[in-house]
C-alpha positions, 0 to 999 in steps of 0.5 A, a space after each residue: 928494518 922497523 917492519 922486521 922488528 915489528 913482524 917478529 913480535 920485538 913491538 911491545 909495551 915498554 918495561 918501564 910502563 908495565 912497572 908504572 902500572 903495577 905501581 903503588 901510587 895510584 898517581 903513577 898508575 894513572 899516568 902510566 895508564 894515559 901513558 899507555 893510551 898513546 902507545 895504543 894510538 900509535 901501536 895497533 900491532 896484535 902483541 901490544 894489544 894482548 898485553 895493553 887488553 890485560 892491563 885494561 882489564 885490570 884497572 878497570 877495578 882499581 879501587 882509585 876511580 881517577 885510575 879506572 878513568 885514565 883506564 876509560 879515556 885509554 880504551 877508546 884505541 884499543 882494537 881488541 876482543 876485550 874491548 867489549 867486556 871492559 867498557 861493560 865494567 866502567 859503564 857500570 861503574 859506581 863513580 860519575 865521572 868514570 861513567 862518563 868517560 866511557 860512554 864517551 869512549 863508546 861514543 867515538 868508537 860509534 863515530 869510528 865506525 860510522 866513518 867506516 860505514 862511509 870508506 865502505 859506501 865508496 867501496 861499494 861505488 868503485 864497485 859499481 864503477 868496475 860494473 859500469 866502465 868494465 864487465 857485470 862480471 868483474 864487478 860481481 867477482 870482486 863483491 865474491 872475493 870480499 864476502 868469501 874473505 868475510 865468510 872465512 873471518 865469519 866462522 872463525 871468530 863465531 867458533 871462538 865466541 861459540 867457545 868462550 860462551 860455553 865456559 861462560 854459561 857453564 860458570 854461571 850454572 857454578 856459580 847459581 849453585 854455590 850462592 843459596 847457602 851463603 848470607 847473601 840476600 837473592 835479591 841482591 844476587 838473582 837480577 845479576 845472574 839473569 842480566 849476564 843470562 841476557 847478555 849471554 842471549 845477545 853473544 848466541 844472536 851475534 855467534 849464531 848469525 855468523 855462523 849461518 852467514 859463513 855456512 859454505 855447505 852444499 844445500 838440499 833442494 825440495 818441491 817447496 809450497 811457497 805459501 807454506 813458506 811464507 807462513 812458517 816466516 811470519 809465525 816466527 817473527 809473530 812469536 818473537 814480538 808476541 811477548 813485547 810490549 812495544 810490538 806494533 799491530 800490523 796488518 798483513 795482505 798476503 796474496 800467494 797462490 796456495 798451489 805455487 810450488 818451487 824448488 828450494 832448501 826450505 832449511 834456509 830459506 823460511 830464516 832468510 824470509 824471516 830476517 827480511 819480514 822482521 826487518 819490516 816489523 821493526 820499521 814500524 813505529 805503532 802500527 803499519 801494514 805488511 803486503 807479501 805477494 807473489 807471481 811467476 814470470 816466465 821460469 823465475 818466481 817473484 816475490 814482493 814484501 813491502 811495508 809502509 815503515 820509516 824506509 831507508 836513506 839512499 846512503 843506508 840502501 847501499 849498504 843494506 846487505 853488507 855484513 854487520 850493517 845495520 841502523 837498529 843496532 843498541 837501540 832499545 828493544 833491539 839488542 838481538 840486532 846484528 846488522 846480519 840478517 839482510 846480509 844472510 838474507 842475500 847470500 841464501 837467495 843469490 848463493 844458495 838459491 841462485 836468486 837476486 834479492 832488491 830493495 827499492 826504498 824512499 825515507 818515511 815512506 816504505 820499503 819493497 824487497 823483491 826476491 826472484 828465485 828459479 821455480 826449477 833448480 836440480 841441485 845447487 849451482 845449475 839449473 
């Protein structure tokens, strides 16, 4: 019976906490507030998140900084879209102890999700453990049904982000406009427009990622100079860190036959070569040496890229092509990091190009990845 009442949408906020929160004493709001963190803890139900997510968002302005505290320690259980752009707030917000409330939110919510990380490192054992005890192919039909599953999440959230940042970069455009008549210094103004310029940069990265992972349309296969290919990846990682003080030198051996040709959708595969060389470039600390090399065997073409960077942990390994995995993610210099581009990677050369993508890594040593593709491929699906 509760399971009823709760599918029928009857799980909410209790009228007398929503009064309590819009109350006049700032004491009644705040334990109001530390009120409602509980509820959020007990309740993750859509319908109490939509409504807790507006109360949060508002009293992450109130003007008693011991409210936007409450609101800080409240927001570590929420499960919600919001979530983002209110701890943005309180990050920023002018009183200490507010701020430290919600890098401490932000810091279990880090640890939730490295627990996470763990559950899927046993997902992926059981899986292996089906590959083992069973078949290859139910073990790779299990792996099919969660990334599709994914994919269908995947471009429906992208679409959503997409959306709201058109409004969102339109509004900025509005707003640049209608400052330079007021009293306003541009000083004060500008640095502000162009951080939510950057962070807009970081939301097209995370959308863009997405959608490309969700991409289920067929591809288009070409006689493709692998040379070429490899080039094209390497100008637009080059491109990328050309303007970053922190770039490392890296030193480049490339050994591909300038005659080696294959059949593949160059549309999508110079970006899956990218997303593995950057993954490279970012292992490096100062300086490192990147090797790309490529041979035939039989009627596959193998391809090898491997660099002397800090390498990965077996536990990471596991992990590396499953969506929004990544060690990079919110380190400094690494905003555009999504924890997407190896998982993009291995879905172009598996999916697309009916290939297989390995890592073999050791831990502050260096890392190889092998890409083998079929140098024949009529259309995608058959050979």
């Amino acid at each position: 019976m509760v399971t009823e009442r709760r599918e029928s949408g009857a799980s909410t906020i209790p009228d007398q906490v929503t009064a309590d929160l819009g109350s006049e004493s700032w004491a009644v709001r705040k334990e109001a507030m530390q009120t409602l963190g509980g509820i959020l803890l007990k309740d993750s139900m859509p319908a109490v998140a939509d409504a807790a997510a507006q109360h949060l968002d508002r009293l992450a302005g109130d003007e008693k900084w011991e409210v936007r505290n409450a609101v800080a320690a409240a927001l570590q259980h929420l499960l919600h879209r919001d979530f983002d752009r209110i701890i943005a707030k309180l990050i920023e917000d002018p009183n200490g102890f507010v701020r430290r409330s919600a890098a401490q939110t932000l810091q279990r919510r880090r640890q939730v999700a490295e627990h996470a990380g763990s559950e899927l490192e046993g997902l992926l054992r059981e899986v292996n453990h089906l590959r083992s005890r069973y078949s290859h192919e139910l073990a790779d039909k299990a792996l099919r049904i969660g990334r599709t599953y994914y994919q269908v999440m995947a471009a429906g959230t992208a679409h959503d982000i997409l959306n709201v940042l058109t409004a969102l970069k339109q509004s900025l455009r509005s707003l640049e406009k209608l400052l330079p008549p007021r009293t306003s210094a541009k000083r004060k103004w500008e640095p502000l427009i162009e951080n939510a310029r950057r962070r807009c940069t970081i939301i097209e990265h995370i959308a863009g990622d997405l959608k490309t992972f969700a991409d289920r349309t067929p591809s288009e296969f070409h006689r493709e100079n692998v040379l070429e290919m490899v080039k094209e990846a390497l100008s637009i990682i080059e491109d990328r860190f050309r303007n970053d003080p922190t770039a490392p030198k890296v030193k480049k051996e490339i050994v591909v036959d300038d005659r080696l040709t294959i059949d593949a959708p160059r549309v999508r595969l110079v970006p899956a070569l990218t997303n593995v060389i950057k993954n490279s470039y970012e292992s490096f600390s100062k300086r490192g040496v990147l090797a790309i090399t490529a041979r035939v065997n039989e009627k596959d073409l193998v391809l090898d890229i491997t660099d002397n960077g800090c390498g990965m942990a077996d536990e990471v390994r596991m992990t590396a092509f499953m969506p929004g995995t990544s060690t990079k993610k919110g380190k400094p210099g690494r905003t555009d990091n999504t924890g997407m581009g190896l998982a993009i990677a291995s879905e172009v050369i598996k999916e697309k190009c009916g290939g297989d993508i390995r890592i073999d890594s050791t831990e502050g040593r260096g890392t190889r990845v092998t890409i083998i593709m079929p140098i024949t491929r009529r259309a995608e699906g058959g050979e």
